[in-house]
Each structure stands twice: as C-alpha cells, then as structure tokens.
C-alpha positions in Angstrom: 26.0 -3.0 43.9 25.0 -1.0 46.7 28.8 0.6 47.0 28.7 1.6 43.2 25.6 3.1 43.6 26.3 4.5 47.1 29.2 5.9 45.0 27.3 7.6 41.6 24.9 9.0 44.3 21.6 6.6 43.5 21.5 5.4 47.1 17.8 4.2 46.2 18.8 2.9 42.9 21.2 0.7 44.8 19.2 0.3 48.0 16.2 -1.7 45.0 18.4 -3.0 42.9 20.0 -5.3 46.6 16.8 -6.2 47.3 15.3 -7.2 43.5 18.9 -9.8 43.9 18.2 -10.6 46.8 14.6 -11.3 45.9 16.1 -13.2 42.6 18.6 -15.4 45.1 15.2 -16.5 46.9 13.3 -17.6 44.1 15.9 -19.5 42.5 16.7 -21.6 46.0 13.2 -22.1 46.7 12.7 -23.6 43.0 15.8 -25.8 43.7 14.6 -27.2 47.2 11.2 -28.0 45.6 12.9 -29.6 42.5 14.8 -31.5 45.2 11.7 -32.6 47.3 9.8 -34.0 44.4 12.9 -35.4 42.8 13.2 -37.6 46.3 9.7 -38.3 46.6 9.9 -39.9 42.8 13.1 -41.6 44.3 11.6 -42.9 47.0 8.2 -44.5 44.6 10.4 -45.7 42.3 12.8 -47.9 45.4 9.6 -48.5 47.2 8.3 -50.9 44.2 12.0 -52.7 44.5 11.1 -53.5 41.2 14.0 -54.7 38.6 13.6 -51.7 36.5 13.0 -49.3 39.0 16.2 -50.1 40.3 17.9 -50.1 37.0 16.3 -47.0 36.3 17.7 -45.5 39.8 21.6 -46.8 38.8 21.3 -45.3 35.3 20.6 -41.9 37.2 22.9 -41.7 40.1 25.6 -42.6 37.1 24.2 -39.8 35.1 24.2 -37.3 37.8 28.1 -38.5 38.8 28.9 -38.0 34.9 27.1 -34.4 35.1 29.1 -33.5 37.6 32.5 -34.9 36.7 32.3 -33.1 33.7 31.4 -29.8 34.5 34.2 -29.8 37.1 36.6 -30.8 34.1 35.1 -28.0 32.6 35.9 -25.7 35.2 39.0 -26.7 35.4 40.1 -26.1 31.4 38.5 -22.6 31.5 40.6 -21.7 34.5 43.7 -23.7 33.2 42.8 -21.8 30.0 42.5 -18.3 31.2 45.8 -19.1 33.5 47.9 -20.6 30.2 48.6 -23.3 32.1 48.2 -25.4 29.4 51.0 -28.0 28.8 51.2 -28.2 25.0 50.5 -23.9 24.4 53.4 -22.3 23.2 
C-alpha cells in the first residue's frame, strides 16, 4: 500500500492507510485471543464437572472443530485445483 501510494505521490494517503491496517490486524487478533481465552475457560468448567454430558458435549466439539477444519482445507484445495485446471475429469 505504502509503495502504490509512495508511487501516485499520496505519501500521507499511504503513510494512514498502513497504519488504519495495521490498526485493523490488531483488533481482529486481540478479538481472537479473547474468543480463545473464554472459549478455554468454558472448556475448562465444563471438564472440571467430569460430568457425562459435559464430556459428551466436549467430544461433540473437538469433532466439530476437526470437521471445520478438514473441510475448509478441502476447500482450499478445489479452488486452487480449480483455478490451476488440475482437475482430473475437465476436458
């Protein structure tokens, strides 16, 4: 960003714009790490109790999130097979 604009002559166009992205990419990882923290916490309550369900319920979401990510990898891997034509079958 700050090339381009370096480049069009906005050096303070570009020189804001870094820092409103850079300001974007803080926000963003700081709501992730507290979505983490309270996710663990909940976690944590829910194993502390040992109960039956609680562990059920704890299963049923580490399966979840292993699904999740399985298939968004698969995902990712069509739309790059896709935009390489990689595909077997394509003519």
């Amino acid at each position: 960003m700050l090339i381009f604009a370096l480049a069009q002559d906005l050096l303070w166009t570009g020189i804001g714009a870094t820092l409103v992205m850079g300001l974007g990419t803080a926000v963003t990882v700081a709501a992730i790490a507290t979505l983490t923290v309270a996710a663990r916490q909940l976690a944590s309550r829910m194993a502390g109790t040992r109960s039956r369900m609680g562990m059920l319920a704890m299963q049923v979401m580490e399966v979840g999130a292993s699904a999740l990510i399985v298939a968004f990898g698969s995902l990712l891997l069509a739309g790059y097979l896709a935009s390489e034509q990689l595909w077997m079958f394509t003519g």
